[in-house]
C-alpha positions in Angstrom: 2.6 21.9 -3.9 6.6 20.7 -4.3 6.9 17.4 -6.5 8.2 15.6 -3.4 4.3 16.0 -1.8 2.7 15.2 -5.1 4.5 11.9 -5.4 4.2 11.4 -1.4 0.2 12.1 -2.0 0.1 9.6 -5.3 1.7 7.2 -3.2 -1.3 7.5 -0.5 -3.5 7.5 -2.7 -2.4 4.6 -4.7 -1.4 2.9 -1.1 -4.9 3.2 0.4 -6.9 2.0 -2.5 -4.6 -1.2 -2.5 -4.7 -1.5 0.5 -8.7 -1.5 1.0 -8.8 -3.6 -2.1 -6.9 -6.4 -0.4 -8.7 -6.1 3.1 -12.0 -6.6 0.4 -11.3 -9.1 -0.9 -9.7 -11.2 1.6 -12.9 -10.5 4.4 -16.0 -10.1 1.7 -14.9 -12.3 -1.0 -12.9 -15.0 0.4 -15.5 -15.7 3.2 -18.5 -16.8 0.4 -16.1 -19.6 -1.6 -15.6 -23.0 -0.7 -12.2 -24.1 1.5 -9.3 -24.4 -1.6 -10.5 -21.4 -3.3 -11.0 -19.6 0.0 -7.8 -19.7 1.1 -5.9 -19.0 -1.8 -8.0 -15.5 -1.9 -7.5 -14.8 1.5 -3.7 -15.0 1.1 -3.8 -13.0 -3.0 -5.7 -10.3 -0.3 -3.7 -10.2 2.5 -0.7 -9.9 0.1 -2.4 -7.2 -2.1 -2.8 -5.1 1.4 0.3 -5.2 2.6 0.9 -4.2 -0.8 -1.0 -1.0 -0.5 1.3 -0.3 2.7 4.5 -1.3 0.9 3.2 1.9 -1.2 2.7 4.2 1.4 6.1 2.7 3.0 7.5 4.1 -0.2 5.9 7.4 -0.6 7.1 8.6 2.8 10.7 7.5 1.9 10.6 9.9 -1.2 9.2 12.6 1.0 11.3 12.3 3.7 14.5 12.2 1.5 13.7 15.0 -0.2 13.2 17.1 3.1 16.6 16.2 4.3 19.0 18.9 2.7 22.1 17.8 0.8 25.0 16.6 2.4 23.4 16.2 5.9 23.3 12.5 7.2 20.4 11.0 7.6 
C-alpha cells in the first residue's frame, strides 16, 4: 500500500468515526436534555460531523494529488 492510500485510509477512518460521533451525539444525546442545553449539543454535533466529512474531504485531496503525475494540470 503507497503512503498516498495509507493517509487517504487514516483520513476515512478518522472521518467516519467523527462523523458518527457527531450524528450521536446530536440525535441520542441532545434529544434527552432540556431546551438551552439541547440546542447547544445539537449544534457542537452537527459541527463535529461535518467535521468528520471535512476529514474525508481532505483525505481524498491528498490521494487524488498524489495520483496526478507532475507537471500535468489538474
Amino acid at each position: 500500500m503507497t503512503t498516498a492510500l495509507k493517509a487517504s485510509a487514516r483520513h476515512w477512518i478518522a472521518g467516519t468515526v467523527l462523523a458518527f460521533v457527531g450524528v450521536a451525539v446530536a440525535r441520542l444525546v441532545a434529544p434527552g436534555l432540556e431546551s438551552r442545553p439541547r440546542a447547544w449539543l445539537t449544534l457542537a454535533g452537527q459541527i463535529t460531523a461535518l467535521g468528520g466529512l471535512f476529514v474525508i474531504l481532505l483525505g481524498i485531496r491528498r490521494r487524488l494529488r498524489s495520483a496526478t503525475p507532475a507537471g500535468h494540470p489538474e
